[in-house]
HTML snippet that shows the backbone in 3Dmol.js (N, CA, C, O; Angstrom):
<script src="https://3Dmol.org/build/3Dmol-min.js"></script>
<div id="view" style="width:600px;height:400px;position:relative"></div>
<script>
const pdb = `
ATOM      1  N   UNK A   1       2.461  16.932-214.205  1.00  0.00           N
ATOM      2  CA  UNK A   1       3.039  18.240-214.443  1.00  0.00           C
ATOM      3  C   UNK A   1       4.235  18.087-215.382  1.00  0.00           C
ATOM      4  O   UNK A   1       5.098  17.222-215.237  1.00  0.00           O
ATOM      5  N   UNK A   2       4.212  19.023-216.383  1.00  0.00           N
ATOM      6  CA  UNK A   2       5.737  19.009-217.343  1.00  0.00           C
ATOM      7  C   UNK A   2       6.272  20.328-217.284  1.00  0.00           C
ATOM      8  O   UNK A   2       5.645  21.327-216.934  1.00  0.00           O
ATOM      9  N   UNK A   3       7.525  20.278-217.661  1.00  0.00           N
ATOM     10  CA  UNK A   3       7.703  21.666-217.938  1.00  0.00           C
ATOM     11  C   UNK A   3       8.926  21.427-219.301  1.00  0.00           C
ATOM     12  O   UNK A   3       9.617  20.463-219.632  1.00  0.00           O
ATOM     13  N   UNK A   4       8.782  22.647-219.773  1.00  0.00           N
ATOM     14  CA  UNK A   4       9.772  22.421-220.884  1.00  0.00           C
ATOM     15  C   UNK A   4      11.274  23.084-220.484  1.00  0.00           C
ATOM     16  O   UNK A   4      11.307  24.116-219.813  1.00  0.00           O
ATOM     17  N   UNK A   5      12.323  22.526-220.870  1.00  0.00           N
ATOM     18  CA  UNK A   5      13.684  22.704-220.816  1.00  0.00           C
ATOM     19  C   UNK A   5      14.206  23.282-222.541  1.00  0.00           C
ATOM     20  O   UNK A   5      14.151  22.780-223.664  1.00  0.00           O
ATOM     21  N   UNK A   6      14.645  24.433-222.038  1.00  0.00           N
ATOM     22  CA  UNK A   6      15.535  24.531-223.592  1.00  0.00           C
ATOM     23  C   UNK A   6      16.937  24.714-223.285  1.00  0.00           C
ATOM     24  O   UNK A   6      17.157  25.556-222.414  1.00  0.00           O
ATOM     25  N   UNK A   7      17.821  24.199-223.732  1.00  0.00           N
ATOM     26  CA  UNK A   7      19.240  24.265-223.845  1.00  0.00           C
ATOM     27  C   UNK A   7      20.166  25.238-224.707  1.00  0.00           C
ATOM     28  O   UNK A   7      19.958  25.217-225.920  1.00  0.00           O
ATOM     29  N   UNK A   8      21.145  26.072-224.238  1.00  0.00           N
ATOM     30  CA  UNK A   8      21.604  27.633-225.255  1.00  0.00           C
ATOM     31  C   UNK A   8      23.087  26.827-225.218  1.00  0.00           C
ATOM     32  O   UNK A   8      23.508  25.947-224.467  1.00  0.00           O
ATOM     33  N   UNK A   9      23.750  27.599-226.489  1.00  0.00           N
ATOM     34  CA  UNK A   9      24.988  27.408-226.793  1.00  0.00           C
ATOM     35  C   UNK A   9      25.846  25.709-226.529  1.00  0.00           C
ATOM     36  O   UNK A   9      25.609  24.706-227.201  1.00  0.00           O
ATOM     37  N   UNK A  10      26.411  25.763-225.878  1.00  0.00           N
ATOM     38  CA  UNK A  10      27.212  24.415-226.085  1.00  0.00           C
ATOM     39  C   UNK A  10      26.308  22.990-225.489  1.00  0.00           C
ATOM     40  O   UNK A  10      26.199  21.905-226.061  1.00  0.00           O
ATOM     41  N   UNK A  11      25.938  23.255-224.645  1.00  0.00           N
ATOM     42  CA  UNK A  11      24.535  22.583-224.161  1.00  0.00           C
ATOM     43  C   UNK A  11      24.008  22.209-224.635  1.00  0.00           C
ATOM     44  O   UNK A  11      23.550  21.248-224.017  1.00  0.00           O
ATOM     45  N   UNK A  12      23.441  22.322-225.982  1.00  0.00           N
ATOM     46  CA  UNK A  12      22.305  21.768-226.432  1.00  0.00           C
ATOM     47  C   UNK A  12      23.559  20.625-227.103  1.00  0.00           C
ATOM     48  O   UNK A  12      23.490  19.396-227.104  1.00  0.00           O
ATOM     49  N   UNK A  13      24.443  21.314-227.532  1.00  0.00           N
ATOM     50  CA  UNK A  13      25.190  19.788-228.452  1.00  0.00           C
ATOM     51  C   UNK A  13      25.594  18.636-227.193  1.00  0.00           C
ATOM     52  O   UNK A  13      25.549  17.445-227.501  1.00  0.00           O
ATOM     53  N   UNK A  14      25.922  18.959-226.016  1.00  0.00           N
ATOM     54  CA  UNK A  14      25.705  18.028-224.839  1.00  0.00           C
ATOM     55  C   UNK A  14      24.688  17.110-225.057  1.00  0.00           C
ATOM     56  O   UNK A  14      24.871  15.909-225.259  1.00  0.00           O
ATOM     57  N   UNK A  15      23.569  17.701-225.015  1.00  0.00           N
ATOM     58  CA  UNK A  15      21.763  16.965-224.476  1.00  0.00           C
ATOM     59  C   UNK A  15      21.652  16.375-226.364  1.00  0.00           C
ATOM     60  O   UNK A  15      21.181  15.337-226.829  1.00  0.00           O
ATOM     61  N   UNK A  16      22.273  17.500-227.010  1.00  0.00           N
ATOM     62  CA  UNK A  16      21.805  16.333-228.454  1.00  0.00           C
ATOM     63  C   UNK A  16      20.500  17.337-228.812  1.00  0.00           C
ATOM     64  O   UNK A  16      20.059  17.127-229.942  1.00  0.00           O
ATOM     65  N   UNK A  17      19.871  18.285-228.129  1.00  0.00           N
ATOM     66  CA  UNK A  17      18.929  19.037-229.098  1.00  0.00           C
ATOM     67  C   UNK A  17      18.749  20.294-228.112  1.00  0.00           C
ATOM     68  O   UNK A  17      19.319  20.366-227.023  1.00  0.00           O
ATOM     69  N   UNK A  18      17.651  21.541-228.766  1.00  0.00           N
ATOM     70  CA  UNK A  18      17.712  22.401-228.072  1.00  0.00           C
ATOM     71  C   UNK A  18      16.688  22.498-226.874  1.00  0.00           C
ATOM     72  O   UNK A  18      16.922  23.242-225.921  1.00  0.00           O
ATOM     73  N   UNK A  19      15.484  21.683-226.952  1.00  0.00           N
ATOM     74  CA  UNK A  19      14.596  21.676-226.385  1.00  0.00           C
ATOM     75  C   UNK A  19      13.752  20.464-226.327  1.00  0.00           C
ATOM     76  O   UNK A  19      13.401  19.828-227.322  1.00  0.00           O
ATOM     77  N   UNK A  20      13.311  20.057-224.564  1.00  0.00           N
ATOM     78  CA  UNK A  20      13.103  19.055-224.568  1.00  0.00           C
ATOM     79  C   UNK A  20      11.840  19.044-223.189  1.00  0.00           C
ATOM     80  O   UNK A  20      12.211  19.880-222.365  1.00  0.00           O
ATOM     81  N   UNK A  21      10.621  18.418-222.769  1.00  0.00           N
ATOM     82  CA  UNK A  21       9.995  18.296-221.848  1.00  0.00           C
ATOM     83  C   UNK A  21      10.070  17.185-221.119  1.00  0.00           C
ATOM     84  O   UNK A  21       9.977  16.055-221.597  1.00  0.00           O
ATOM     85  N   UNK A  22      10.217  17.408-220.103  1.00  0.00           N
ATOM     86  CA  UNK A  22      10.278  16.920-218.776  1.00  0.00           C
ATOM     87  C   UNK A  22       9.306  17.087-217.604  1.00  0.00           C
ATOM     88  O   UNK A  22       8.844  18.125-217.132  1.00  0.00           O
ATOM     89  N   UNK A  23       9.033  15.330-217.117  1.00  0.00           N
ATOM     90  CA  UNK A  23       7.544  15.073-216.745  1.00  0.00           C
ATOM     91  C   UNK A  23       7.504  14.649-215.079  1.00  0.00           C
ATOM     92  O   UNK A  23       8.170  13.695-214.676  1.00  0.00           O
ATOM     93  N   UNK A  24       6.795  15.327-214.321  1.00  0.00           N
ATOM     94  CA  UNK A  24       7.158  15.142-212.899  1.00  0.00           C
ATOM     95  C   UNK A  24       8.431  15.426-212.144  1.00  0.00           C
ATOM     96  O   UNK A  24       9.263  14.693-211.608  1.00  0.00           O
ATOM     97  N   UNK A  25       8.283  17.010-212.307  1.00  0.00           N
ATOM     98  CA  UNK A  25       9.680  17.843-211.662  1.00  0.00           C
ATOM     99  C   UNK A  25       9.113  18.785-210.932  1.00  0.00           C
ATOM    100  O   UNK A  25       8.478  19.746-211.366  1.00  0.00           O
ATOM    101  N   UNK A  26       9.395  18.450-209.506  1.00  0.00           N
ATOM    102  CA  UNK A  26       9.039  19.850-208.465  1.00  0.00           C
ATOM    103  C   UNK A  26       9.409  21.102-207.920  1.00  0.00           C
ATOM    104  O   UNK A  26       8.853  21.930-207.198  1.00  0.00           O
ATOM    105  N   UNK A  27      10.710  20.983-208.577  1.00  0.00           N
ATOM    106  CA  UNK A  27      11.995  21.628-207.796  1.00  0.00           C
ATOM    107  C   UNK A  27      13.051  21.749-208.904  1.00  0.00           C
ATOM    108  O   UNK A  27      13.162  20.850-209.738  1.00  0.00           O
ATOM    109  N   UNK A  28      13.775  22.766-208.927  1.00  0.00           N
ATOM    110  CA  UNK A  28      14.857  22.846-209.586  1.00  0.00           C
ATOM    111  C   UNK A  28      15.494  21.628-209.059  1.00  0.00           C
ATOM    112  O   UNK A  28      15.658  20.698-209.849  1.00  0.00           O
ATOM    113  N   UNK A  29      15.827  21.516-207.993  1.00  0.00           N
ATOM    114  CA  UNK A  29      17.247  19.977-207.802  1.00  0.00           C
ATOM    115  C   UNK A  29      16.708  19.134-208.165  1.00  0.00           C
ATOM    116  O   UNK A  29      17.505  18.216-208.357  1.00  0.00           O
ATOM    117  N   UNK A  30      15.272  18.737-208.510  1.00  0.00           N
ATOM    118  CA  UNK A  30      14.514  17.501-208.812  1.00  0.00           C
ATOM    119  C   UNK A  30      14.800  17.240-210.340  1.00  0.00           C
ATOM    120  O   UNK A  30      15.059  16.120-210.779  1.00  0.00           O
ATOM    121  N   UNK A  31      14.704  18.779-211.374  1.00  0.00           N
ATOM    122  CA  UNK A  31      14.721  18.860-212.526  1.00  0.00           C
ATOM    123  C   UNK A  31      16.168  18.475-212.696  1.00  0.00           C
ATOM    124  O   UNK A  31      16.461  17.676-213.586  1.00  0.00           O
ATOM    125  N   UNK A  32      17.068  18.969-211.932  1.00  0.00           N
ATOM    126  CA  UNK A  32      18.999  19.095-212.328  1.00  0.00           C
ATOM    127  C   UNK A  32      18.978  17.655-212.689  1.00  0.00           C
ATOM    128  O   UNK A  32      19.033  17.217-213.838  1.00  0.00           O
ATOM    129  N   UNK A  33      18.866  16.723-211.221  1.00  0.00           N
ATOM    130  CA  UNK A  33      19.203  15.425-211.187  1.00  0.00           C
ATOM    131  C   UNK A  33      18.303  14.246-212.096  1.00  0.00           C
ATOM    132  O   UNK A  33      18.595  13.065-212.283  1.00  0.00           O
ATOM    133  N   UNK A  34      17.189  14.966-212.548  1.00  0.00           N
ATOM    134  CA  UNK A  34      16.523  14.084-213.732  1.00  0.00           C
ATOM    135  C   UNK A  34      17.791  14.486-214.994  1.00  0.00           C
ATOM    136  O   UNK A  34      18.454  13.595-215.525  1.00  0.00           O
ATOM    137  N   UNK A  35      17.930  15.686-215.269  1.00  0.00           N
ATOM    138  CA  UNK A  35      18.732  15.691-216.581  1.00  0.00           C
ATOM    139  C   UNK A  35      19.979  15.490-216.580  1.00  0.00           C
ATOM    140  O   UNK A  35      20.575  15.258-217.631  1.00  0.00           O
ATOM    141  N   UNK A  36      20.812  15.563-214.972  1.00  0.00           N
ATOM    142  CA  UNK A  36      22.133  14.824-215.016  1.00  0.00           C
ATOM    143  C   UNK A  36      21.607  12.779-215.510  1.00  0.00           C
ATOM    144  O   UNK A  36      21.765  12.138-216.549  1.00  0.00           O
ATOM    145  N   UNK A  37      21.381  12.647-215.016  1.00  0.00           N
ATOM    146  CA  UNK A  37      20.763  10.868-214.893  1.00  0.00           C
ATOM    147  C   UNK A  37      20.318  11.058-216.383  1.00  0.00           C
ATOM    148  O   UNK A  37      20.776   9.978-216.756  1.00  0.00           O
ATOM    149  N   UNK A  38      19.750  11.623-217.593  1.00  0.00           N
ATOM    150  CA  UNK A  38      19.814  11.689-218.564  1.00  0.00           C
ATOM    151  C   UNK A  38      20.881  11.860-219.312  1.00  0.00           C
ATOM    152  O   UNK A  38      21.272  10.889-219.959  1.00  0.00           O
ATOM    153  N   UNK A  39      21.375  12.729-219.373  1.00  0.00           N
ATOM    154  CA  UNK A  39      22.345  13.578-219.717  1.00  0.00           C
ATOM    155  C   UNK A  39      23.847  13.415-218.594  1.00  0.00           C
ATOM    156  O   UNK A  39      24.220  14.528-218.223  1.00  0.00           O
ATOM    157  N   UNK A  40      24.563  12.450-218.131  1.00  0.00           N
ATOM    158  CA  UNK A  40      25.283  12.616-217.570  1.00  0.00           C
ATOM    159  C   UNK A  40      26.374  13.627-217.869  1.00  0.00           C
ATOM    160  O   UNK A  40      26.875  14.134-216.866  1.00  0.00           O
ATOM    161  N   UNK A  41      26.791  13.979-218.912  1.00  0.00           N
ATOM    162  CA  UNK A  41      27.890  15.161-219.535  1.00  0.00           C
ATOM    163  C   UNK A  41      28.003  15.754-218.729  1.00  0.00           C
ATOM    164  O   UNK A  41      28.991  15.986-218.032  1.00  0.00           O
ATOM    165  N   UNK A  42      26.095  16.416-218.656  1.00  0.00           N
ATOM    166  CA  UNK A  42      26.356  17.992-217.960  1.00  0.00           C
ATOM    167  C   UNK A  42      26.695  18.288-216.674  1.00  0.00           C
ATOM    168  O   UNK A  42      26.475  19.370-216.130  1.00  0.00           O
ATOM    169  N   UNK A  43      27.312  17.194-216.102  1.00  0.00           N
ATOM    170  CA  UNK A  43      27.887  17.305-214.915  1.00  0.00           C
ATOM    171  C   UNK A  43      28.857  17.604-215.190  1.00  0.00           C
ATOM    172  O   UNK A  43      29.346  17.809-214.079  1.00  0.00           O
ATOM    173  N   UNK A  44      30.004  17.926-216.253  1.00  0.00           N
ATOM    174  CA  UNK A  44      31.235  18.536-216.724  1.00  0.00           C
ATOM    175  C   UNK A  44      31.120  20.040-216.987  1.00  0.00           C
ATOM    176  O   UNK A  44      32.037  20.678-217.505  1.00  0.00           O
ATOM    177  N   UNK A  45      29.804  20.650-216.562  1.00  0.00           N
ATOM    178  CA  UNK A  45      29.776  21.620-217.552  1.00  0.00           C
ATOM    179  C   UNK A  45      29.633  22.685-216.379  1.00  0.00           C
ATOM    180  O   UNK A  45      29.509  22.114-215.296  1.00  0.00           O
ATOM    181  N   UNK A  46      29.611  24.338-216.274  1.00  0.00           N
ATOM    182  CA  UNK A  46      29.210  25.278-215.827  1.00  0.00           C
ATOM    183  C   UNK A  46      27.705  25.655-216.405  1.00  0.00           C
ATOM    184  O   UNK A  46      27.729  25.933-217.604  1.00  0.00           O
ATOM    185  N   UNK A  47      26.332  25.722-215.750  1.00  0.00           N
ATOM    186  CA  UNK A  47      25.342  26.389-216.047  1.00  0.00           C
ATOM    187  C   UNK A  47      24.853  26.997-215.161  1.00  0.00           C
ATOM    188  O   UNK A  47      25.140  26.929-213.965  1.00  0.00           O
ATOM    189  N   UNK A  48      23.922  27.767-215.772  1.00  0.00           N
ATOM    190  CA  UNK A  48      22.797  28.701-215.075  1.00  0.00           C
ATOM    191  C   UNK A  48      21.459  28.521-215.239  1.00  0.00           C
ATOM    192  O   UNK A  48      21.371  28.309-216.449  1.00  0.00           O
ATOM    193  N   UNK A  49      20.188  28.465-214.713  1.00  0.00           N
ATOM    194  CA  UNK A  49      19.642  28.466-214.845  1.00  0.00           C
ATOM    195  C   UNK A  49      17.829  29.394-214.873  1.00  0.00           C
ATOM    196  O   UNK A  49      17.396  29.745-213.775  1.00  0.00           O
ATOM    197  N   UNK A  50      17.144  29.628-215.878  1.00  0.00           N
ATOM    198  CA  UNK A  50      16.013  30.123-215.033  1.00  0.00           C
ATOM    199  C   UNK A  50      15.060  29.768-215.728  1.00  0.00           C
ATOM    200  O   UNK A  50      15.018  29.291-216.861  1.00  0.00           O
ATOM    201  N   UNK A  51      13.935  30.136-214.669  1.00  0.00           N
ATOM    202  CA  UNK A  51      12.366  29.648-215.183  1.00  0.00           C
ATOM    203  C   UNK A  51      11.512  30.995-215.168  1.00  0.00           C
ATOM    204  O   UNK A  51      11.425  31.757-214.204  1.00  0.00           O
ATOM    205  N   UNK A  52      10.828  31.168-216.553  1.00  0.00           N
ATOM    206  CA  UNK A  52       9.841  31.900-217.067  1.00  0.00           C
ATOM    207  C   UNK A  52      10.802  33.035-217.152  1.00  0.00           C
ATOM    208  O   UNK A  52      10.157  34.073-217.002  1.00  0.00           O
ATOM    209  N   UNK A  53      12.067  33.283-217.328  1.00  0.00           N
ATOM    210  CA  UNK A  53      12.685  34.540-217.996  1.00  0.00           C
ATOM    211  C   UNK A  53      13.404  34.823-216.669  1.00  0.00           C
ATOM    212  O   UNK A  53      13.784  35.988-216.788  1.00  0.00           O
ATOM    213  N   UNK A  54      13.813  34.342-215.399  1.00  0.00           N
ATOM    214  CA  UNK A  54      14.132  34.955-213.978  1.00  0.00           C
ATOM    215  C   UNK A  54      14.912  33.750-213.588  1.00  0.00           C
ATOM    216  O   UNK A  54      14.518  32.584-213.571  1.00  0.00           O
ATOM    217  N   UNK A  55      16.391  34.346-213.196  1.00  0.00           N
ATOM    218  CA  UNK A  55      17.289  33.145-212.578  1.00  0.00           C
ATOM    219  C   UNK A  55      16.619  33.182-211.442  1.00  0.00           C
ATOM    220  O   UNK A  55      15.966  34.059-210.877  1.00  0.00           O
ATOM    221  N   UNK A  56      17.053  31.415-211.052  1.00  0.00           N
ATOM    222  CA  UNK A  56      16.502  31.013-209.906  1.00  0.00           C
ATOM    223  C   UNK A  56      17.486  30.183-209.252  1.00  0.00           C
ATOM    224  O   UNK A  56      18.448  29.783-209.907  1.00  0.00           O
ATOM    225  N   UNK A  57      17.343  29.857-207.942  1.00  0.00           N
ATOM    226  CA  UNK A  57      18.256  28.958-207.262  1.00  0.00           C
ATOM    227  C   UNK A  57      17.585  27.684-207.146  1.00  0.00           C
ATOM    228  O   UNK A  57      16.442  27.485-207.560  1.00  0.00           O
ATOM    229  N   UNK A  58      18.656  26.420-206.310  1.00  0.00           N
ATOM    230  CA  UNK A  58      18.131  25.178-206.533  1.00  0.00           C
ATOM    231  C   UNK A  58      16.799  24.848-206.190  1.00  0.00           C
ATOM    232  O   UNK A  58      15.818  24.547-206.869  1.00  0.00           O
ATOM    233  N   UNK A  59      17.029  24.996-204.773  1.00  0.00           N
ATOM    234  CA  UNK A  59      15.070  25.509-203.625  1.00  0.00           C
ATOM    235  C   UNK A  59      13.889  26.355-204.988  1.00  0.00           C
ATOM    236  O   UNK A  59      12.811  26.800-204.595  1.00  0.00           O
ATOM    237  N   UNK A  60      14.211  26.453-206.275  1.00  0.00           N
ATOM    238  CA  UNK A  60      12.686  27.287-206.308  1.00  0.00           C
ATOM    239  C   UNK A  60      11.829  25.917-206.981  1.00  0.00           C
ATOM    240  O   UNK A  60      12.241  24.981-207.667  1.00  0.00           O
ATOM    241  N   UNK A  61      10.391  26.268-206.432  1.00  0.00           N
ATOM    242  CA  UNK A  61       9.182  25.391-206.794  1.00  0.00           C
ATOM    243  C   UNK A  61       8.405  25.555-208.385  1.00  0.00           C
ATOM    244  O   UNK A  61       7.668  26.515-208.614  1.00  0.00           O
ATOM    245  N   UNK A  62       8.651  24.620-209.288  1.00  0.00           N
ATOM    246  CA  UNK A  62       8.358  24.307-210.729  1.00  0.00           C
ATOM    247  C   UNK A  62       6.925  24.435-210.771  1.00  0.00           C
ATOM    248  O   UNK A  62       6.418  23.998-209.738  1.00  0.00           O
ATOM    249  N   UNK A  63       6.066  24.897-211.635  1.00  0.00           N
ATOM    250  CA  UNK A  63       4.479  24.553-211.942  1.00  0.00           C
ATOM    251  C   UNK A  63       5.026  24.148-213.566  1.00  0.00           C
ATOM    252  O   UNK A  63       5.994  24.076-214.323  1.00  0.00           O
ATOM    253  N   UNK A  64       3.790  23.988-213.430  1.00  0.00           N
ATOM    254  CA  UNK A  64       3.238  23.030-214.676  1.00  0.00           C
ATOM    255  C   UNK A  64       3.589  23.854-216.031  1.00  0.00           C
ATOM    256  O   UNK A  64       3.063  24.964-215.954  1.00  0.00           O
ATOM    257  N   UNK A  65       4.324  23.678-217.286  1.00  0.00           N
ATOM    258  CA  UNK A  65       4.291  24.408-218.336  1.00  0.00           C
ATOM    259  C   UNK A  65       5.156  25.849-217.986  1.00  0.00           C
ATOM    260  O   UNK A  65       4.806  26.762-218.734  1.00  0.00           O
ATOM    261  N   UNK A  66       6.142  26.207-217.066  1.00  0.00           N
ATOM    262  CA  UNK A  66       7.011  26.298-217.188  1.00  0.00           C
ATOM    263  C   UNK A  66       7.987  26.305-217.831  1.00  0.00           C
ATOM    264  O   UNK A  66       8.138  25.151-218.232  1.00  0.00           O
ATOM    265  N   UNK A  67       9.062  27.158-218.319  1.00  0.00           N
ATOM    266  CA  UNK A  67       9.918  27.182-219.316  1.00  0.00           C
ATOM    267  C   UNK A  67      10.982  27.428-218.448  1.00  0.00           C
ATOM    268  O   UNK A  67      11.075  28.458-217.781  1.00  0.00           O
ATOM    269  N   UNK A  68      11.869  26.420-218.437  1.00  0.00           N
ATOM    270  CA  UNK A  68      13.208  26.647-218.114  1.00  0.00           C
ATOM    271  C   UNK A  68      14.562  26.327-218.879  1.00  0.00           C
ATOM    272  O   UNK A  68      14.731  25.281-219.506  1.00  0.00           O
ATOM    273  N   UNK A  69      15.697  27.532-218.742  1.00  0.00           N
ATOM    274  CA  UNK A  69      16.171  27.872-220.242  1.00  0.00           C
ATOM    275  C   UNK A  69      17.546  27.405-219.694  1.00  0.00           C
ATOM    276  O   UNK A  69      17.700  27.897-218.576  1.00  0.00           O
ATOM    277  N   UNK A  70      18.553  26.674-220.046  1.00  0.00           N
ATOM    278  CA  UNK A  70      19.576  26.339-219.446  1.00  0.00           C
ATOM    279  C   UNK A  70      20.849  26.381-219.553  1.00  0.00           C
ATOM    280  O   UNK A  70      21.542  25.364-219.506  1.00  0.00           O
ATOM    281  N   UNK A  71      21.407  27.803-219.742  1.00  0.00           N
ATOM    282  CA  UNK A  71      22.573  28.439-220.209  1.00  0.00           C
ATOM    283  C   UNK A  71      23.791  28.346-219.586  1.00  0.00           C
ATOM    284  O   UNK A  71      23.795  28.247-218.359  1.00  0.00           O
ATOM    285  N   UNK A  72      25.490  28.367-220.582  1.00  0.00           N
ATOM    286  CA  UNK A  72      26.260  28.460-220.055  1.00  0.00           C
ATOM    287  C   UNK A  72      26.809  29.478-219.584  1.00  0.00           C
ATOM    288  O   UNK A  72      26.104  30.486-219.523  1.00  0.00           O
ATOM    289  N   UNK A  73      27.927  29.546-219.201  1.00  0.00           N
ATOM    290  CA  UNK A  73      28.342  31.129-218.863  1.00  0.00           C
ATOM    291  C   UNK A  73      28.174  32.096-220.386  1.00  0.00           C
ATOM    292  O   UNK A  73      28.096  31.730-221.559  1.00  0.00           O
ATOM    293  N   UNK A  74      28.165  33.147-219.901  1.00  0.00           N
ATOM    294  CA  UNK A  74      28.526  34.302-220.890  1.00  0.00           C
ATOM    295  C   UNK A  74      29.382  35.983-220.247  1.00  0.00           C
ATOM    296  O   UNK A  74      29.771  36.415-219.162  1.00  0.00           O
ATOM    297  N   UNK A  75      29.354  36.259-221.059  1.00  0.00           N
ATOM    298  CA  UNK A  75      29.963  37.428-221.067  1.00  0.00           C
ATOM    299  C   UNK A  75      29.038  38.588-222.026  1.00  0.00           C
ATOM    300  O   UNK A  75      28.284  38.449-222.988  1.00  0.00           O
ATOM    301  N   UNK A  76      29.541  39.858-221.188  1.00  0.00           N
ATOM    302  CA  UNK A  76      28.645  40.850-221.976  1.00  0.00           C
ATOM    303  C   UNK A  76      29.733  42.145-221.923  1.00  0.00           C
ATOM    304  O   UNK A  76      30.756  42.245-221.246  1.00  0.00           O
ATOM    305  N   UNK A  77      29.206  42.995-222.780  1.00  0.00           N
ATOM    306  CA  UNK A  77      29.832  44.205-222.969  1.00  0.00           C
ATOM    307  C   UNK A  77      28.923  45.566-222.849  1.00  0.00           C
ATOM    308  O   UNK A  77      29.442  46.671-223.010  1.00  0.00           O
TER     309      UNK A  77
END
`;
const viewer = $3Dmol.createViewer("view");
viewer.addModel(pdb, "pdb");
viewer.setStyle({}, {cartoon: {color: "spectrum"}});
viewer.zoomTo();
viewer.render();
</script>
């Protein structure tokens, strides 16, 4: 199973690009701690996360080809 990760705003200069797949992830905490252990930075950082367009919390269950988008804070008006 993969799913793809894309990275928004300061994040991606963290990880070094905007988008990247990731192979045998079941779980959001499964996915976090593969890309902290990659990516140690982003343990400095504030994000959010969601999969297929819908924030999700740590507990939600990944399928296959999945898009999860991995943003920092923002602000809106």
């Amino acid at each position: 199973m993969q799913v793809n990760v894309i990275f928004f705003g300061v994040l991606s200069d963290v990880v070094g690009k905007n988008m990247l797949t990731i192979q045998d992830t079941g779980n959001m905490t499964d996915l976090k701690s593969k890309l902290i252990t990659n990516y140690p930075n982003l343990k400095d950082y504030t994000y959010r996360m969601a999969v297929n367009q819908q924030m999700v919390e740590d507990n939600y269950l990944l399928f296959d080809n999945d898009s999860v988008a991995v943003m920092p804070p923002f602000a809106g008006g």
